[in-house]
N, C-alpha and C positions, 0 to 999 in steps of 0.2 A: 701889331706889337704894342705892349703895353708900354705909355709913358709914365714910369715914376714919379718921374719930377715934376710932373703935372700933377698926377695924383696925392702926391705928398700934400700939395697945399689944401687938399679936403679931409686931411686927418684932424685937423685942431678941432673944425667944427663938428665930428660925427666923435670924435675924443668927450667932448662939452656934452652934445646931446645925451650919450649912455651914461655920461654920470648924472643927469640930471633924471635919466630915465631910473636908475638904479634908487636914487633917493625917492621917487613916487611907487617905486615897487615893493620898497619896504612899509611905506605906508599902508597899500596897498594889504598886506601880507597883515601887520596888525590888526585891519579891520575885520580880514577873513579869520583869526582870530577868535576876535569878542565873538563874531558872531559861532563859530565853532564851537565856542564853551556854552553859548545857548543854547544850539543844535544838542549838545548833549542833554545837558537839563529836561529840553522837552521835545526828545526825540520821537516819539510815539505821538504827539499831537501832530508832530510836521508831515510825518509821512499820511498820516492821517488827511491833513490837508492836501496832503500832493494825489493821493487817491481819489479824495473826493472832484478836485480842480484839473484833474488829468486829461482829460478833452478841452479844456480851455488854456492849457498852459501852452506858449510858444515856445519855451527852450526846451530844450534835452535836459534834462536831471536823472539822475538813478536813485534805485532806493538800499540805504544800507540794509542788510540783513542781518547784521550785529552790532551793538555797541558802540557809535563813535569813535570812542578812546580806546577802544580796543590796538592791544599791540603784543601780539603773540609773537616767540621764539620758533624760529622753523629747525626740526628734528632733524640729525645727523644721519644723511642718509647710508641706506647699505652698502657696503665693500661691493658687491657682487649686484650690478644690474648693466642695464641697454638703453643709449638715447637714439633717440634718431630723429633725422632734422632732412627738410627738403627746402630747396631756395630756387628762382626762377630767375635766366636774363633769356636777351631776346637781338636779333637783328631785325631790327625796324625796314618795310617795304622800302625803295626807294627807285624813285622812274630814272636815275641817272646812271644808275648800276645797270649791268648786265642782262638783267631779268628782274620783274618784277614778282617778287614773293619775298617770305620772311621766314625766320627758324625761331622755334623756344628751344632754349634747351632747358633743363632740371635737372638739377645737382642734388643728389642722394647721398646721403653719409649716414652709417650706420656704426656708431662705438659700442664696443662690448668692455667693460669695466670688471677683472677679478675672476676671464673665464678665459683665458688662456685662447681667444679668438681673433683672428683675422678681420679687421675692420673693413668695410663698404665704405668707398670712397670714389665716385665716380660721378656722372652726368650721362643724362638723357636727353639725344635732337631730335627734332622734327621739324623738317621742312615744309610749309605753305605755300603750296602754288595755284590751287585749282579755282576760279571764276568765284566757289561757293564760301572759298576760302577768305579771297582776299575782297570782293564786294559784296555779301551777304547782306553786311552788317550799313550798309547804306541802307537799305531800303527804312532802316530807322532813325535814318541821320545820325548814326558813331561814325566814329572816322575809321579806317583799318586800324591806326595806329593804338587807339584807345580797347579795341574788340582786340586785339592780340595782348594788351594787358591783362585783362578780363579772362580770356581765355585761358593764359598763363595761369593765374589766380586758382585755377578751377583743375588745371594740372598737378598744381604742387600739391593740393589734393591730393587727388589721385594716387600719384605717385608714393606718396607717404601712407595712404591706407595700403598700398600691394606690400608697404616694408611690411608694415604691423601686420597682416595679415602672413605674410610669411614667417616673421617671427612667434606668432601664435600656432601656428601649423607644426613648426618643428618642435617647438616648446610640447605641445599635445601628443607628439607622437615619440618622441626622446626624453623626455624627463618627466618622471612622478612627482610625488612629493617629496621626496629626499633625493631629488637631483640635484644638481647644482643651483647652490644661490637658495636653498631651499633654508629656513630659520635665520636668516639675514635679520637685521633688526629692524625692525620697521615694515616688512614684507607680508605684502599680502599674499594667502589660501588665492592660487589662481590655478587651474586644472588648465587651461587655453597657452597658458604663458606665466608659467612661473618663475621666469625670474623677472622684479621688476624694471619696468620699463617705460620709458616718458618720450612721447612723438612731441616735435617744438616745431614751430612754425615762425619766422620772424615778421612782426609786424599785426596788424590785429584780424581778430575772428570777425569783426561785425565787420560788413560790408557796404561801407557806406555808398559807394559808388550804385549801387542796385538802387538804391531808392530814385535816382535819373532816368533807368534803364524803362523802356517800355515792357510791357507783362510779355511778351514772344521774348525778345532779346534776355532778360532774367529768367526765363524759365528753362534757355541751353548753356548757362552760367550754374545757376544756385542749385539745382538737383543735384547734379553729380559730386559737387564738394559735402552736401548736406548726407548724400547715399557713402559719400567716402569716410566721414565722421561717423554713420553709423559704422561702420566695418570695421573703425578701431573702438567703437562701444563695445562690439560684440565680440572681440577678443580683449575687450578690458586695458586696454594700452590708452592712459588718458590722454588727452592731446591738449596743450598748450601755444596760446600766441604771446609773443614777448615783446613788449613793444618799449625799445631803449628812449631817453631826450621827448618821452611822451608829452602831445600838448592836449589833451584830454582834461575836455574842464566840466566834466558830468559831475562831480563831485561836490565841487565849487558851487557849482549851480544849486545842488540843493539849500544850497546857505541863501542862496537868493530871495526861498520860500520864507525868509526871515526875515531878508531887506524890502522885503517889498510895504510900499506905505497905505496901498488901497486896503479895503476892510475883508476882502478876500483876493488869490491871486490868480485873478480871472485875467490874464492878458488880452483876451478877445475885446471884452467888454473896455476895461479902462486903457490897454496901450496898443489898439490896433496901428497898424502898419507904423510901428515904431520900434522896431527890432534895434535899432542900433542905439536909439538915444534913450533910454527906459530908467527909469527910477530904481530899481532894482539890481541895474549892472554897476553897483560901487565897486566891485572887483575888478573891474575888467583892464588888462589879459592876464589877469592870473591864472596858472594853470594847476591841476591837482598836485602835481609834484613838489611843488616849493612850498603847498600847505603841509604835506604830509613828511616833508624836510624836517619841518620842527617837530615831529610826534613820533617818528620812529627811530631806534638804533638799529645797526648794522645786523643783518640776519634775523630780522623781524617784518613782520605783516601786520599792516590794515585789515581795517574790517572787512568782509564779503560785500559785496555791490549787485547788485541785478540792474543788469542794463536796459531803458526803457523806449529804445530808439526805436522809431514807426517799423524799420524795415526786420527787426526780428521778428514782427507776428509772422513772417512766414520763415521761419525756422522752426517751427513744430515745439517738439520737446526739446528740442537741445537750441533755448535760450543763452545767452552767453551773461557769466556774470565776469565779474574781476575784484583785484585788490590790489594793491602795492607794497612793493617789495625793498626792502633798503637791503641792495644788493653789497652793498660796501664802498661802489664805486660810487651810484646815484640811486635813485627811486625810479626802479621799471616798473610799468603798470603789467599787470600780467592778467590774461583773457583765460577764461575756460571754460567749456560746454557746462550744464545745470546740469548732468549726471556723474558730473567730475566733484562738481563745490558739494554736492548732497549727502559725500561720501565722505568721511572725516578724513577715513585713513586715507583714500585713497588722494585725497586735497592733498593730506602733509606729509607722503611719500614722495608726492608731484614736484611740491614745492622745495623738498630737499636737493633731489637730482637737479632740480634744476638750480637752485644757488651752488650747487657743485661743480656745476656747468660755467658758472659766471667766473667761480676760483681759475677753474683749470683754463678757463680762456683770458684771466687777466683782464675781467672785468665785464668784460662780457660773453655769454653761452659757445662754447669752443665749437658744439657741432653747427650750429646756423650760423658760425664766422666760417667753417669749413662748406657749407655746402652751399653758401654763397661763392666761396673759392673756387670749388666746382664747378657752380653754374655759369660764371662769369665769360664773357665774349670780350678776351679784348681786342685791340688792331691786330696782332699777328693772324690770331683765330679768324678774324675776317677776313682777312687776305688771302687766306688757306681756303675758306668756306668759296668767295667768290672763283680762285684758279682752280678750283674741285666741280664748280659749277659749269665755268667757261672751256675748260676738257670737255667734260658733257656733252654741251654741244657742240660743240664740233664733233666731237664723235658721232653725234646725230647728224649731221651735215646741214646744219646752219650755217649761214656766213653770215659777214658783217657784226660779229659778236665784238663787244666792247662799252665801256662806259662813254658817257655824252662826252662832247668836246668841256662842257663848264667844271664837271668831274675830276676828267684827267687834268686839268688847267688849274684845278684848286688844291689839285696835290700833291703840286711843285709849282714854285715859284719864279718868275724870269727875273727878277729882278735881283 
C-alpha cells in the first residue's frame, strides 16, 4: 500500500526540479531555433554534408525532402471512405500459473464512413504452447517474453493486410467506377478498391528493436510484416503508423550538422566514444515535437523526412519516411512506407482520413483507440482464459492442476 504521507514530503523537491527543468527547455527550444532558420537558408549545403559525412556520423538524423518551412493545410477528406486499424496485447508466460504458454490476441476494426455498412470490431487469440514456441528463441539469448512481443508486431501485420486485402477483393468484384464513394473529393481512380481507404497502425513503422536481433531471429520477424505491406501496396490501401507524445529527435539531429564545431562532422575521427558528452548535443532532450510546436497550426504538416536508420537497408523499397502533424490536440509524428509519400494524392488523402480519425476520437485516431479496445487482456479475460485452460485439463486427465503456493498466496491477502 502506498504511504501518502510519506510521499507527500518529496513533492516540493521534484515540484522545484520541473520548474527549473522547464526554464532550461525553453532555452533549449530557442537555440533549436536560430539554428532552424539557418538549416533553412542553407539547406541544400547541409544535406549535402550529411551525405557526403554519412558513414562517419554516430547519430540518427534524416533528411528533409522539402523545404524546412514548409507548412501545408491537410485537404477535407471524402464523406464516403474505410479505416482500418489492428492493435496487439498478450498474456505473458508464467511458471506459477497453471501451464506454461502464452496467447496474442489482435484486435481488428474495420469503420465504413458514408456506406450504410456494418463495422468489424472484434479480436483474434492464439495460444502458445509448443517447446518451439515458448524456447526457440533462446537459442539467441531473447527471452520468451521479449520474442512474443516481436511476434505480436509481425501479427498485427498480418492481420491488417488479410482486412486490406479483403476489402480490395470486394471492392474489385462489386463496385466499378460509379459505385459507391465513386467522385468523392479528393478520391482516387482505384479499380482494386475504390472507395478510399487508410490501414493505421499505432506506434512506428521502423523497427528498431531488429537492429539487436541476430540475422535467424529477424529474418522470422521482418519478412512477413514487410510481405504484409506489400499486399496493401498491391491493392493500393496506404498504410500509416501514428505515433502519439513522440520522442523522436531525428529531426533535431539534423540541426546538429550545424552545431557541430569541428571543420567537418566526422564523429569517428574527432568524438569517438563520446556519445553522450559531444559538442554538438546543445539540444539535448529536446525532441521534434516542441520544435515543430512553434511552426505549425492546427491541421497542417511538416515537411516529408526520409528516415536514415541502419535497420531500413533491409526494408527494400518500402523505406519509411515521416512528417508531423498538428493534430489539434498535439504534434503526432506520422510514419509511411516510400510508395505512400511518392504519391501526392495519395499522401493527402492518407493524411485527411486520418486527422478525421483524431476529430472523431477526441484527439486521438477512434479506430487504433478501438482496436486497442479489442485487443486488450484484462484480469477478467484472464481469469476466464486460465478456468477455460484448467477444464482442459482435467478433461484430459491431469491432476494436480493448479497455480504455485506463491500465486494463490499473492492473490489474497491474510492479513
Amino acid at each position: 500500500m502506498l504511504d501518502l504521507t510519506k510521499l507527500a514530503r518529496q513533492m516540493q523537491g521534484l515540484s522545484q526540479h520541473l520548474s527549473q527543468e522547464a526554464a532550461a527547455s525553453r532555452q533549449r527550444l530557442e537555440l533549436a531555433q536560430q539554428h532552424f532558420q539557418k538549416a533553412i537558408e542553407s539547406q541544400n549545403e547541409v544535406i549535402a554534408l550529411q551525405e557526403k559525412w554519412r558513414d562517419r556520423i554516430l547519430f540518427a538524423s534524416a533528411t528533409p525532402l522539402e523545404p524546412l518551412n514548409t507548412c501545408i493545410d491537410i485537404p477535407t477528406p471524402p464523406k464516403v471512405h474505410t479505416v482500418i486499424a489492428t492493435d496487439g496485447s498478450q498474456i505473458a508466460p508464467n511458471h506459477h500459473e497453471i501451464a506454461y504458454c502464452y496467447l496474442l490476441n489482435i484486435g481488428r476494426v474495420v469503420l465504413h464512413y458514408g456506406q450504410n455498412r456494418y463495422p468489424i470490431m472484434d479480436s483474434l487469440p492464439e495460444v502458445f504452447y509448443r517447446p518451439e514456441d515458448l524456447y526457440m528463441s533462446r537459442q539467441w539469448g531473447i527471452k520468451t517474453e521479449d520474442w512474443m512481443s516481436y511476434r505480436r508486431t509481425a501479427s498485427e501485420a498480418t492481420v491488417l493486410a488479410e482486412l486490406a486485402k479483403g476489402l480490395g477483393s470486394m471492392g474489385a468484384g462489386g463496385r466499378g467506377a460509379g459505385g459507391q464513394g465513386a467522385g468523392g473529393a479528393g478520391e482516387l481512380p482505384n479499380a482494386q478498391c475504390p472507395i478510399p481507404t487508410l490501414a493505421m497502425v499505432d506506434g512506428s513503422l521502423i523497427y528498431w528493436f531488429l537492429e539487436q536481433l541476430p540475422t535467424d531471429a529477424r529474418d522470422r520477424i521482418l519478412p512477413p510484416i514487410l510481405e504484409a505491406w506489400q499486399q496493401m501496396r498491391d491493392v493500393q490501401i496506404p498504410l500509416m503508423g501514428y505515433l502519439s507524445a513522440s520522442r523522436n529527435v531525428e529531426g533535431v539531429n539534423f540541426l546538429r550538422l550545424l552545431a557541430c564545431p569541428h571543420p567537418a562532422p566526422d564523429c569517428v575521427s574527432y568524438c569517438p566514444n563520446q556519445l553522450e558528452k559531444v559538442p554538438c548535443k546543445v539540444f539535448e532532450p529536446l525532441r521534434d515535437t516542441a520544435l515543430w510546436t512553434t511552426q505549425l497550426k492546427p491541421g497542417q504538416r511538416g515537411p516529408l523526412w526520409r528516415s536514415n536508420n541502419r535497420i531500413l537497408e533491409l526494408y527494400g523499397d518500402q523505406t519509411i519516411y515521416f512528417c508531423y502533424v498538428h493534430v489539434g490536440t498535439e504534434i503526432a509524428r506520422i510514419e509511411i512506407p516510400s510508395w505512400v509519400a511518392e504519391n501526392t494524392d495519395i499522401l493527402n488523402q492518407a493524411l485527411g482520413l486520418m486527422l478525421a480519425q483524431v476529430q472523431k476520437g477526441y484527439g486521438y485516431p477512434v479506430a487504433i483507440a478501438e482496436a486497442h479496445n479489442q485487443a486488450v487482456v484484462r484480469g477478467g479475460d484472464r481469469s476466464r482464459f486460465f478456468a477455460l485452460l484448467e477444464k482442459q485439463m482435467i478433461k484430459a486427465g491431469l491432476k494436480n492442476v493448479g497455480t504455485s503456493y506463491k500465486e494463490a498466496r499473492k492473490r489474497g491477502s491474510i492479513a
